[in-house]
C-alpha positions as CSV (number, residue, x, y, z in Angstrom):
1,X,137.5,96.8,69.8
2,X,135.8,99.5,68.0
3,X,137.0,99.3,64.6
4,X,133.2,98.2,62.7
5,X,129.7,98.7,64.0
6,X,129.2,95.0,65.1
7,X,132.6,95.3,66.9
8,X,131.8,98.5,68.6
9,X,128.0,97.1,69.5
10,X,129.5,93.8,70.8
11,X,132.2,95.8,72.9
12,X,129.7,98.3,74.3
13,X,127.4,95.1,75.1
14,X,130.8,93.6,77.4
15,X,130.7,97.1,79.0
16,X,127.0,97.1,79.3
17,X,127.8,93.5,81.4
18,X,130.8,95.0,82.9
19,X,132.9,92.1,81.4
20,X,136.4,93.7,81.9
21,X,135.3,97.1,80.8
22,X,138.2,98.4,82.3
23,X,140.8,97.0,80.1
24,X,138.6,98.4,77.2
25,X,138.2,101.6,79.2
26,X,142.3,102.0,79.6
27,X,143.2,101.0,75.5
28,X,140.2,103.4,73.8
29,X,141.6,106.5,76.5
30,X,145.5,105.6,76.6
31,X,146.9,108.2,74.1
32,X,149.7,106.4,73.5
33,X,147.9,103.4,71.5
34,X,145.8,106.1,69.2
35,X,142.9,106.4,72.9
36,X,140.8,109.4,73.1
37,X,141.6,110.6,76.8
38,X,138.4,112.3,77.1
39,X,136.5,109.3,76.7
40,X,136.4,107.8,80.2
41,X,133.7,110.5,80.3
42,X,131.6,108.0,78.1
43,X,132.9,104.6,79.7
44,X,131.9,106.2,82.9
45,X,128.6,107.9,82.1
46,X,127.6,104.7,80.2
47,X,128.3,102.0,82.8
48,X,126.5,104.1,85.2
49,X,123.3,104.8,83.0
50,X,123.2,101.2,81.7
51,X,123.7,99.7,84.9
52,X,121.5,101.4,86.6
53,X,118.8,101.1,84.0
54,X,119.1,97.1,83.9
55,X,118.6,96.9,87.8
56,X,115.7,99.6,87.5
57,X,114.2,97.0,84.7
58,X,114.8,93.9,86.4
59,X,113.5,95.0,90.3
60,X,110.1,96.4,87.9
61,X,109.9,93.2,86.7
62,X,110.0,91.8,90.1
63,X,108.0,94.2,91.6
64,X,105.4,93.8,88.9
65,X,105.5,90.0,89.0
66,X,104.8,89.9,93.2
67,X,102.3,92.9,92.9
68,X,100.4,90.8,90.2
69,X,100.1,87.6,92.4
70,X,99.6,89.4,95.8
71,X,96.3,90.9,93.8
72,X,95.3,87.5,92.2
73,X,95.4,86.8,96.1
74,X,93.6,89.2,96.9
75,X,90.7,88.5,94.4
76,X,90.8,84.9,94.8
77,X,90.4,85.8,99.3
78,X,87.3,87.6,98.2
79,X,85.6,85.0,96.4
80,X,86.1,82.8,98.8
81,X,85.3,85.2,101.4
82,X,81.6,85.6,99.3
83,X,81.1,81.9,98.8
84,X,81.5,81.6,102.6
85,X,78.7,84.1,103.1
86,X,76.8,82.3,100.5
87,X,76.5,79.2,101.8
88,X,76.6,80.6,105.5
89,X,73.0,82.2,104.1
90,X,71.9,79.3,101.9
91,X,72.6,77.3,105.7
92,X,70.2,79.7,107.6
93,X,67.4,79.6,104.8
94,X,67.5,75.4,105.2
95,X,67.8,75.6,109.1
96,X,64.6,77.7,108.8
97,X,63.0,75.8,106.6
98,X,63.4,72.8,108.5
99,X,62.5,74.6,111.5
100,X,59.2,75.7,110.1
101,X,58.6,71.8,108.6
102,X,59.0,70.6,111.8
103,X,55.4,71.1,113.4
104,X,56.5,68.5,116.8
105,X,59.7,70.2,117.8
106,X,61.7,67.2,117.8
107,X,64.3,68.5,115.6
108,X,63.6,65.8,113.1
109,X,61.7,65.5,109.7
110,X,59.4,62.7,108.9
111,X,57.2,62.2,105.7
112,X,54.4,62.8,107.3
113,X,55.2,66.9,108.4
């Protein structure tokens, strides 16, 4: 399990995942096998900090990923918001000008006003 560095690192990566870290827990503490009984210290202290650092990283992901659309949102609300007053002011400007073309007051243009 731990016998060369890419054993130990692929045997601390099924702990990370906590694919049947207690079996590997039980045979590197069990003194009878050669274990260290002191080590469910580390097996416990490094499930714990790995495990909660992956779901720390993943929800910040996540929460980065919603915060990043709800603000495109945001932006894309107020440009529409400002093209809406745009055109509601390009709207009065015409209505006025139409107004003021209209010399007879019958609410329509000919080519003649």
């Amino acid at each position: 399990l731990f016998g060369t560095v890419p054993a130990s690192m692929f045997t601390l990566f099924h702990i990370m995942t906590l694919e049947q870290w207690p079996f590997v827990a039980r045979a590197a503490t069990d003194a009878e096998i050669g274990g260290y009984p002191w080590l469910w210290i580390f097996f416990v202290a490094f499930v714990c900090f790995t495990n909660f650092t992956l779901l720390n990283l993943v929800t910040g992901v996540a929460v980065e990923s919603v915060m990043t659309i709800a603000h495109e949102g945001y932006r894309n609300e107020d440009l529409v918001r400002a093209h809406d007053m745009l055109r509601e002011r390009t709207m009065q400007v015409l209505t006025e000008l139409f107004k003021d073309a209209d010399t007879n007051d019958s609410g329509s243009l000919n080519r003649g006003q």
